[in-house]
N, C-alpha and C positions, 0 to 999 in steps of 0.2 A: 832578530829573534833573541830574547834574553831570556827564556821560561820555556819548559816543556812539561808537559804532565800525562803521563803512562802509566798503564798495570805495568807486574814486576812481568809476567807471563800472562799471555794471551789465556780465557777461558778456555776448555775444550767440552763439545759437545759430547754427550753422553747417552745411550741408549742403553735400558735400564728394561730386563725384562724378567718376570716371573714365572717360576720353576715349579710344577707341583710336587710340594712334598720337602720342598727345601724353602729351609730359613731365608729371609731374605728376599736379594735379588744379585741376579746375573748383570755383567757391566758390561758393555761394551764402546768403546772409544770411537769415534767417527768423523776425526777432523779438530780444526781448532777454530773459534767462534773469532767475527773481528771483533776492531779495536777502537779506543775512541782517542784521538789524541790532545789533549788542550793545549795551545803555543800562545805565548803570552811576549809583547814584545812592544816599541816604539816607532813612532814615523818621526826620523829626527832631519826632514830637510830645514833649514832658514826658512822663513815664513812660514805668515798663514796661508797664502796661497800656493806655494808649494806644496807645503800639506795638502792643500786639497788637491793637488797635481797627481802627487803618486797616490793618492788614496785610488782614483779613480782607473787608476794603471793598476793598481793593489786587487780593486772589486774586477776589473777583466779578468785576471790572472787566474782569480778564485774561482771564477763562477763557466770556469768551462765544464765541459760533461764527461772527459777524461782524468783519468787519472795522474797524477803529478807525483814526483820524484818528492819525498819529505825529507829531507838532512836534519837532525836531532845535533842541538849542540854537545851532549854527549858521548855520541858516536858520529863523527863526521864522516868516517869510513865505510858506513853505512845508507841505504836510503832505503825507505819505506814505499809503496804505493798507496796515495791516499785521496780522497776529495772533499772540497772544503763541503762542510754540512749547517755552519751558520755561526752567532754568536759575537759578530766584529761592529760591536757597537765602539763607536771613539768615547775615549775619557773627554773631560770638558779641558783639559789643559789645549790649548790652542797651538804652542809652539811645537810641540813634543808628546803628542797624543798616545796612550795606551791602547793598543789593539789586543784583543783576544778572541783568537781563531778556532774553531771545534775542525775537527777533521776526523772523518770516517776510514779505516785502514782496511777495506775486504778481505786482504791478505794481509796476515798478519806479524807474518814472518817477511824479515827486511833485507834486502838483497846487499853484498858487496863487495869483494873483486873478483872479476870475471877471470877465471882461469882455465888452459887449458894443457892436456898429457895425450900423449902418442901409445897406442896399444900395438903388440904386436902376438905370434902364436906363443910366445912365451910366455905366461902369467906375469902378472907386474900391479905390485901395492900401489892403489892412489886414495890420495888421500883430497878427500872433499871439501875440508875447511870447512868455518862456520861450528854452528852449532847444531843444524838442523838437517836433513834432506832435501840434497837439491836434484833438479831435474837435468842428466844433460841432452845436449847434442851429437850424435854419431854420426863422423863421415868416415866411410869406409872405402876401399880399392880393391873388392874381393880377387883372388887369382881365381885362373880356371875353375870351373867344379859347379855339381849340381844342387850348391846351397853353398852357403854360410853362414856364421852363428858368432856373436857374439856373447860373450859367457862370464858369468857373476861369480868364481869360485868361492868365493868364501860365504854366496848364500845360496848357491846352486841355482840360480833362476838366471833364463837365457833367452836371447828374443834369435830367431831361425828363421832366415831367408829361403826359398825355394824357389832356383830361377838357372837358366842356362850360362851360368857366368862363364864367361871368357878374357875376363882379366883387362877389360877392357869399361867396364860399367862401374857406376858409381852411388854407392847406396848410402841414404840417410835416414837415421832413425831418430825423430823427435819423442824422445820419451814420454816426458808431460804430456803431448798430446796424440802418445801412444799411436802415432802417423807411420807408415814406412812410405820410401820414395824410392825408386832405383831410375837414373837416367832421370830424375826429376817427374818422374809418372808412378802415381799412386802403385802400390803392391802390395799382396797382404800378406802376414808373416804367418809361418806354421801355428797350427793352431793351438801347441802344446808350449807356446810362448807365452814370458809375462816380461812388459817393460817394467822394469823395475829402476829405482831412482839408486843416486850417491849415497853415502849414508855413512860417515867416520870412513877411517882405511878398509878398504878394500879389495881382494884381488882380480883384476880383469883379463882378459885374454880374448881373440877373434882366432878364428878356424882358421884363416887362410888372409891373407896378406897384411894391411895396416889398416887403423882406423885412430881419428883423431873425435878424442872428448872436447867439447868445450859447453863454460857452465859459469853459473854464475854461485858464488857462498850463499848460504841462505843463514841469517842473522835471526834467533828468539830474543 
């Protein structure tokens, strides 16, 4: 890869509603729109037939139905999830052909070191990395007691287990997809809970014993 071509920031969608009696309109934000990426680069094996070796290795690779890890030469620390969407015609150079790949990014915000921080009743700053909101993981070891909660102080929002804990069960909350598990069996959290994401420094704390974050930076 020798070439990449991105917006600076992702569009975001925009719902846009009228007011009677006022100027205007009312905005509201709802996400951010994907991306399109253009990668521009060379097939430099010896020969012509080697070219046509990895080209054909190249068009597998591309054309599966999953999503693929995208590495950016100017963040290498970074990858993207994207799918190739077309455009990989070869230049007519025979030894050293020019490829240029379009790729579709659904999400458009780019993942990149996975990190993780231990919570305990104590409140305690973590700090999310990235530029964006990312989603974590929560494994927790509740003690005894007839719930536990884990809690967002610095924006008040909290997600609250309801269960016969006895210090023996072990609770996971998949934020992003807003799941609870206890014992590895679906549970549903009180219903005056919100999963709420990472977001800059923040301070966390759990009711009662420990619980481990892990997450991955989210990249704009």
């Amino acid at each position: 890869m020798s070439e990449a071509t991105r917006t600076v920031a992702p569009s975001r969608r925009v719902e846009r509603t009228e007011v009677p009696g006022m100027d205007g309109e009312l905005v509201r934000f709802d996400g951010l729109e994907a991306v399109e990426v253009m990668v521009k680069g060379y097939l430099t094996p010896y020969g012509i037939d080697q070219v046509a070796k990895v080209k054909r290795i190249l068009a597998k690779m591309l054309t599966t139905d999953e999503a693929q890890a995208l590495r950016l030469p100017d963040e290498p620390w970074s990858y993207t999830l994207a799918v190739y969407t077309g455009g990989a015609e070869l230049s007519r150079h025979a030894h050293r052909p020019k490829v240029e790949l379009s790729f579709l990014c659904a999400d458009p915000v780019a993942y990149g070191q996975g990190r993780t921080d231990t919570l305990t009743t104590t409140a305690k700053t973590v700090d999310s990395g990235g530029t964006y909101k990312a989603w974590p993981v929560v494994t927790a070891k509740p003690a005894s007691g007839s719930y536990w909660m884990l809690t967002n102080v610095t924006m008040g929002d909290f997600v609250r287990v309801d269960a016969a804990f006895t210090g023996s069960q072990t609770v996971v909350l998949d934020m992003a997809k807003q799941r609870c598990k206890v014992n590895g069996t679906d549970h549903q959290v009180n219903i005056s809970s919100d999963y709420f994401p990472l977001d800059g420094e923040q301070s966390l704390k759990v009711s009662s014993g420990t619980a481990t974050l892990e997450w991955s930076e989210r990249w704009l």
